[in-house]
C-alpha positions as CSV (number, residue, x, y, z in Angstrom):
1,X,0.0,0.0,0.0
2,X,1.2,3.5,-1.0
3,X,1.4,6.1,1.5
4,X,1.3,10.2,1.4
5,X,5.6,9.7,2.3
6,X,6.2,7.4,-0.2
7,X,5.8,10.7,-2.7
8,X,7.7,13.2,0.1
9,X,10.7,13.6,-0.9
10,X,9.8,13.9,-4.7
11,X,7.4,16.8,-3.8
12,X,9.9,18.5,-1.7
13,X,12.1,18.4,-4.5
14,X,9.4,19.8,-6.8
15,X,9.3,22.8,-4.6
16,X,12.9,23.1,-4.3
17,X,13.1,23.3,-8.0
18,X,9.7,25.5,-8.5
19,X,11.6,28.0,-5.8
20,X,14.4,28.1,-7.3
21,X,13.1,28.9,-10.9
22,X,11.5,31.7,-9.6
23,X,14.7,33.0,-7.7
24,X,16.8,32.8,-10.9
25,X,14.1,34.4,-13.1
26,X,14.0,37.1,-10.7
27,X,17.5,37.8,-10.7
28,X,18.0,37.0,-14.4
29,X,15.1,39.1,-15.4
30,X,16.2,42.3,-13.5
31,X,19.8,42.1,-15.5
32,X,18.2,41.6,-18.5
33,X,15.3,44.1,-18.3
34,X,12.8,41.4,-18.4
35,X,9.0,42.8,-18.2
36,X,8.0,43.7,-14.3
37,X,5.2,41.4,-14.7
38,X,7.0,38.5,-15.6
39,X,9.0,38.8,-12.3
40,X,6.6,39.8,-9.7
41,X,5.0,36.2,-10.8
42,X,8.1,34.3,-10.5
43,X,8.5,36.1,-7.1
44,X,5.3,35.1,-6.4
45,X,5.5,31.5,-7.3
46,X,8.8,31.5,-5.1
47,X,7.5,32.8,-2.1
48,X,4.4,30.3,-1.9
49,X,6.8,27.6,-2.4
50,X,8.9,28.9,0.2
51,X,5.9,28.8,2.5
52,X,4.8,25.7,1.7
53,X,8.3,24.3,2.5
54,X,8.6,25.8,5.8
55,X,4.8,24.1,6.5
56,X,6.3,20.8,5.4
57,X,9.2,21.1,7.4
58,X,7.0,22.1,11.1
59,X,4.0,19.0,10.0
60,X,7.1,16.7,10.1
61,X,8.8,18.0,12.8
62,X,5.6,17.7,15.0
63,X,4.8,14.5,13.3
């Protein structure tokens, strides 16, 4: 039977990634001139996956 931490570590690592992404295009964007808009959603998309890494991290602390 498959259980919800059989698939942890792969979603961690989605969110890792996903974070990341968004860090670089931040940072890449703002030496290239990339469009404002373009960034704020990449800084977006990094900050909720921040947030839900830090949730992870307390749920299996606790657990």
């Amino acid at each position: 039977m498959e259980t919800s931490r059989s698939r942890t570590p792969a979603v961690t690592t989605l969110l890792w990634l996903f974070f990341l992404a968004g860090a670089a295009t931040n940072v890449i964007g703002q030496l290239t001139g990339m469009d404002e808009t373009y960034r704020i959603i990449a800084s977006g998309v990094g900050a909720l996956c921040l947030v839900l890494l830090i949730v992870r991290f307390l749920t299996r602390r606790k657990g």
